[in-house]
N, C-alpha and C positions, 0 to 999 in steps of 0.2 A: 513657875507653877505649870504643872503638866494639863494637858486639856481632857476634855470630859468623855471625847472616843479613845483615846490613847489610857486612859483609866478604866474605860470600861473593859477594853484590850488584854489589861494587866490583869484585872480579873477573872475574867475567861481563862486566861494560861495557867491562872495560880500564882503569880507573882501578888507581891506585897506592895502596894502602892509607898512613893517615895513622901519622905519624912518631911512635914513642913518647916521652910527653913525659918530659922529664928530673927528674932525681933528687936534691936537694941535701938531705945532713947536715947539724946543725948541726954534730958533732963528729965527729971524725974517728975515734974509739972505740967510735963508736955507731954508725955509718954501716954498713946491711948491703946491699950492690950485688944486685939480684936475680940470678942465676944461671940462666942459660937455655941450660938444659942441650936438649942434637942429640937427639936419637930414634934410636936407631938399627934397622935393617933388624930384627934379633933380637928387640926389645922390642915391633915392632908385631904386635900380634893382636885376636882381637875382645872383647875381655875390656872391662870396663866400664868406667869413670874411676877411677884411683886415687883413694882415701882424701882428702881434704886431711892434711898436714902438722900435726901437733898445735903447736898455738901457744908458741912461746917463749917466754923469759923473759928475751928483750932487752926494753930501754925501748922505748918509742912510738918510730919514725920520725915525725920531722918533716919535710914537704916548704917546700921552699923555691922563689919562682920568682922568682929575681932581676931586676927590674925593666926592665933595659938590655940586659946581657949574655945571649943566647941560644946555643942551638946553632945553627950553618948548616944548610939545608934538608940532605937526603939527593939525591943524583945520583939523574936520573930512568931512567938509561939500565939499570938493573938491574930499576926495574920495565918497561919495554917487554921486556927479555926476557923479564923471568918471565910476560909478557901472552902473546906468541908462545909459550911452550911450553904454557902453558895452555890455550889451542887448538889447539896440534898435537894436544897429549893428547886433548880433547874429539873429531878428527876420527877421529884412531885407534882412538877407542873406538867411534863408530858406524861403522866400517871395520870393525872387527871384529866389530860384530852384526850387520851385513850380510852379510857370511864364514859368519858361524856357520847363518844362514837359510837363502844356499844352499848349506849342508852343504859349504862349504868349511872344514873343524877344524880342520887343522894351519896355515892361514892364519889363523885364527882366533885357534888361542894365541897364535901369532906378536905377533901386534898387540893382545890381551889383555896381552904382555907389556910391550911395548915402549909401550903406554900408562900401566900401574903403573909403571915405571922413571921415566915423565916426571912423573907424580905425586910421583913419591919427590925427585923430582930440585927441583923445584919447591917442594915442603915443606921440602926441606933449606935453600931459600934464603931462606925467611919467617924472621921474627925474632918471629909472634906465636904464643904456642904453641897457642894456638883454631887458627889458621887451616893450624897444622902437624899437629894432632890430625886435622883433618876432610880434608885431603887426604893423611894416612896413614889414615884412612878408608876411600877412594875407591881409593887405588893396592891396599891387602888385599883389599878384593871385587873387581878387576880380576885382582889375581894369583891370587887364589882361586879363581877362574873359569877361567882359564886350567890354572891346576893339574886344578880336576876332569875340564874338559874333555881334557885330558894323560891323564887316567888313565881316562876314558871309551874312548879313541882305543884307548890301551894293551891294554885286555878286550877290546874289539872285535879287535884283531889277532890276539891269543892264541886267540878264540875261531873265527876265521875261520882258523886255522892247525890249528886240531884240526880242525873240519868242513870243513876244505876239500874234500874227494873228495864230500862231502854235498851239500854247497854249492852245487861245479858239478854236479853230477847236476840236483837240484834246479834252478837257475836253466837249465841244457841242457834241462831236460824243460817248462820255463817257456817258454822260447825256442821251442821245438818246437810247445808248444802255441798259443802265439802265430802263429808262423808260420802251423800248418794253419789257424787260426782265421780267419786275414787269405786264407788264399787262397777258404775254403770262403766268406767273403763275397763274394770276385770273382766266384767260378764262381757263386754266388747271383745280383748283381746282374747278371752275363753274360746266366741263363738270365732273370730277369724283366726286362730290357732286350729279348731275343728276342721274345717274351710278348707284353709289352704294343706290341712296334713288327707283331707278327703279328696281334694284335687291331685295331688303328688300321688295318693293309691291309686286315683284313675288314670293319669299320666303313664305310670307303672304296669298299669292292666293294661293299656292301648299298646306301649310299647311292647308290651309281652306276646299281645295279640301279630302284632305284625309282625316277630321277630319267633312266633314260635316258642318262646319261654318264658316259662313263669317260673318269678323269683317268691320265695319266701319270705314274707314282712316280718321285721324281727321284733319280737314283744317281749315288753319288759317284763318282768317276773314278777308276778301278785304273788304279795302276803299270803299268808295263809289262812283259808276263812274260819278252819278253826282259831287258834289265836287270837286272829279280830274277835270271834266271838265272845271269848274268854276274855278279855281285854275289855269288851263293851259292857260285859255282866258283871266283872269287878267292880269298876267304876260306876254305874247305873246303881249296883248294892251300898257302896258310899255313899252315892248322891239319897240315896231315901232315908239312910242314917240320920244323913244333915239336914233332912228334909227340903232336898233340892232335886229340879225334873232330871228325869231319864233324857237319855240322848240316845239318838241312832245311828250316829256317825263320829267319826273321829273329825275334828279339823287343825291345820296347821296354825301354831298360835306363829303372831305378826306384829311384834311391838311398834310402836307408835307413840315415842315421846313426845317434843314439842309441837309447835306451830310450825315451827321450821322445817323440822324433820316428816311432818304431813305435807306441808308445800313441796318440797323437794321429793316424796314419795308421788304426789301427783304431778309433776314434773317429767319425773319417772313414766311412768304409766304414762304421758302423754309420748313422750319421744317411742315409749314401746309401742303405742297403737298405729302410729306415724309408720315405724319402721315397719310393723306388719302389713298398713293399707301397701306398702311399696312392694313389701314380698306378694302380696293376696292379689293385687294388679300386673305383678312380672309373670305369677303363677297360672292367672285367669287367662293371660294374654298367649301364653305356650298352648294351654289347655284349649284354648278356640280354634289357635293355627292346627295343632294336631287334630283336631275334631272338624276341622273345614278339608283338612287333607285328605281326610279318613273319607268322611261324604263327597270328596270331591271323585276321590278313586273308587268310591263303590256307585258314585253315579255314572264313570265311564264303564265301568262292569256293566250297569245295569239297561246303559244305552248301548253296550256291544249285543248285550244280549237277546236285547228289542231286536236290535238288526238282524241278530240270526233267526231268531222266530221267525220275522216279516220274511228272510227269505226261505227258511223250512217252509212258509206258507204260502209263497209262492211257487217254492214245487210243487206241494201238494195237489195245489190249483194246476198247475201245468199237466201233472203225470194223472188227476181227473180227470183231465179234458183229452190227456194223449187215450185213457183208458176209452173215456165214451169215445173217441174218433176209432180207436181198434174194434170195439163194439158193433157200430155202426157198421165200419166196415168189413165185417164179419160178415151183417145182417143181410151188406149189401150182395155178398159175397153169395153167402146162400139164397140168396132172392135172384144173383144172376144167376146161380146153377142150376134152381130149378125153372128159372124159366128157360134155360139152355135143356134140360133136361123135357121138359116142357114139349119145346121146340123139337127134341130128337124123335120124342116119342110120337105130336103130330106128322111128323119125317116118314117117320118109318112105316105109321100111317096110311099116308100118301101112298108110300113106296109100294106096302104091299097090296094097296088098290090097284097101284099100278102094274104090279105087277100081275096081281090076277088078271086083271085088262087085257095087258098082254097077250098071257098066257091063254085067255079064251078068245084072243082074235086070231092069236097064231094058229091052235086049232081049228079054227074056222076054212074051208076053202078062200083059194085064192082067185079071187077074181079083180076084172082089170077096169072093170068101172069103179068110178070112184065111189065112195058112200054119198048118201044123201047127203047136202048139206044143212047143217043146221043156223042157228041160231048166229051171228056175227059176235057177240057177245061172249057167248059160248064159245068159239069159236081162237077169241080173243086169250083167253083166261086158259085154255088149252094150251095155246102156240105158246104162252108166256112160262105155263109150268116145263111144258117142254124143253124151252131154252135152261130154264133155269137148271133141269135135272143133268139136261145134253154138254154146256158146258159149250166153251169157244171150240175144242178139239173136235168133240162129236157134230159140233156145226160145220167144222169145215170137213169131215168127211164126209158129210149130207150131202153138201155141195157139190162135194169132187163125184160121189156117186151119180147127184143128180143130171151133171153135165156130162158125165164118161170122158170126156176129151180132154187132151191136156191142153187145147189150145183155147176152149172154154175154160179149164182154170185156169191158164193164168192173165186171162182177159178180164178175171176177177178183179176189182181192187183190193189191196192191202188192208187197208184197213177195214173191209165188208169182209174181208176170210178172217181176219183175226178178232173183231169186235162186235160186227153187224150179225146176228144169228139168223140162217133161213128157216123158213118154219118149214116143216115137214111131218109129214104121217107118222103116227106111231107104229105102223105093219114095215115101214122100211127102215126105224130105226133099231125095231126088234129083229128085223130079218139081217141087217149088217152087222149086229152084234151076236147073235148068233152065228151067223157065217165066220168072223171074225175068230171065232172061239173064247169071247171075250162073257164074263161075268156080269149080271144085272148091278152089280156093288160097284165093280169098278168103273161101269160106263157111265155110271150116276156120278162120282168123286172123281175132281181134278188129281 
């Protein structure tokens, strides 16, 4: 007898399990036919192998295998079926854990059941009792399975029939929250789609500014507002037919099947808000450098510019200060000339006192006493205009006059004839320049 993996083996390939071999007594007294006894649906459970049988107290069986005579094979056509339900069962079954995964359960028992049945069906038709044991095996954990799964279904109904008002509260206020959740991502990725396409114009306008050129932004072609109009008064005239409100805008319809296909749509919309925080932070991050670049370069402009004011304003201040010092000495200028002028005119003053002087002692008789003397004072302030008018030259022809001698001049000293002035009468310095032939102007000026 073949064993019970080696059978099971056979089964799996489709092969036909091998024929039990036959049974001969020697006597017909003694001959005990094994009995193979059906299983029935009642007796299978999971309980362990029966006991064996306590051994009798019949004689030995003796097999006999008569030499010629055989039994005829077995019809093959009982094992192709039992091959065919054996598979159908095998498909049923993972039919049914397929079912159960996607929480399809009452599909589930369904073919839980109807795979133990083909089990059952198939054990009943074996003649080996291993191979009837081990697929009333298989068919008790398929219905077993199916049972619990039955009574899982069951609580669940019962429990969902108590909380029901909970339930939908609950899953309504799930839905609710779902919904605000999906739209506050719209209006999110709305306002950072605004954003970042507002940041990319000013990007665009910076760069055009420093480069001189402005591009034209390209805009997409709006409908036409009549159409829309017409369009919105058709359907507004319907809606009052049906006695349904006016609308003021068209919107894009967005179907939305299941639970799944909303999870997955807010999914969606997360990963798209994600990707835009990423774009709205690369964009903001360009948009500051260019904008620090920008203020950095017009605040060296604006501190070049500073500089050159501070020093326009320090010329200013210089070529002020050159102008009052030109002023000044302008003022100075005309204040020395006319005290020079001043000066000429008391001069000339003098002069022609002096010269009338002169002129009325020249006409005077010559006599050789000297004049009265006066005042020492007088006297003083006299000899001094004298020198001053007479000059070193006219001093030293005083001199030379005064001595006649040459050996009197030059027992002079040097520096008495060239610096030291002798004072002398105004009647001999008038009578030597006239002898002389010489000019009142020129005896006055070196």
């Amino acid at each position: 007898m073949t064993s019970l993996e080696e059978q099971l083996a056979n089964l799996r390939a489709g092969r036909a399990p091998s024929p039990p071999t036959s049974r001969t007594n020697i006597s017909t007294s003694f001959i005990s036919i094994p009995q193979h006894d059906e299983i029935g649906e009642d007796d299978w459970d999971d309980d362990s192998d029966p006991k064996p049988a306590a051994p009798s107290m019949l004689p030995p069986v003796v097999v006999v295998r008569p030499p010629v005579a055989q039994s005829p094979p077995p019809s093959s056509k009982n094992d192709v079926d039992q091959q065919q339900l054996y598979e159908r069962a095998i498909e049923i079954t993972k039919s049914a854990m397929a079912k159960e995964r996607n929480r399809e359960f009452e599909a589930a028992v369904e073919d839980y059941v109807d795979a133990g049945d083909i089990f059952t069906l198939i054990g009943r038709g074996e003649s080996d009792p291993a191979v009837q044991r081990t697929l009333k095996k298989k068919a008790f954990s398929l219905l077993q399975r199916a049972e619990a799964l039955a009574d899982w279904l069951d609580a669940r109904a019962a429990r969902d029939d108590d909380s029901d008002d909970s339930d939908r509260l609950s899953t309504a206020s799930t839905r609710a929250a779902a919904d605000a959740e999906v739209d506050a991502a719209e209006k999110h990725i709305d306002c950072m789609k605004q954003e970042l396409q507002q940041l990319k114009y000013s990007s665009q306008i910076m760069r055009a500014d420093a480069t001189d050129e402005m591009t034209q932004a390209a805009t997409l072609p709006t409908e036409d507002p009549q159409r829309e109009t017409i369009k919105r008064a058709l359907v507004n005239e319907i809606h009052g037919l049906l006695n349904l409100p006016e609308i003021n805008a068209f919107r894009t319809f967005q179907p939305l099947g299941s639970s799944l296909e909303k999870e997955q749509y807010a999914q969606d919309l997360k990963a798209q808000v994600a990707q835009l925080q990423r774009e709205l932070q690369v964009e903001k991050a360009s948009h500051n450098l260019s904008s620090a670049m920008r203020k950095q370069k017009y605040s060296a402009d604006v501190e070049e510019q500073r500089r050159l004011q501070a020093e326009v304003h320090t010329l200013r201040q210089e070529l002020m200060a050159h102008h009052a010092a030109l002023e000044e000495t302008r003022h100075s200028i005309v204040q020395i000339t006319q005290d020079k002028l001043r000066l000429e005119a008391q001069s000339a003053q003098e002069v022609q006192s002096l010269q009338k002087e002169l002129h009325s002692r020249a006409s005077m008789p010559y006599t050789s006493t000297p004049p009265p003397p006066k005042d020492s004072r007088w006297k003083r302030t006299r000899e001094s205009r004298m020198q001053w008018f007479q000059g070193p030259r006219g001093l030293q022809k005083d001199v030379a006059e005064r001595y006649e001698t040459p050996a009197a001049v030059a027992s002079i000293p040097a520096t008495r004839r060239r610096s030291d002035p002798v004072p002398q009468s105004p009647r001999t310095t008038s009578t030597r320049n006239l002898s002389d032939g010489e000019t009142d102007s020129a005896s006055i000026w070196l």
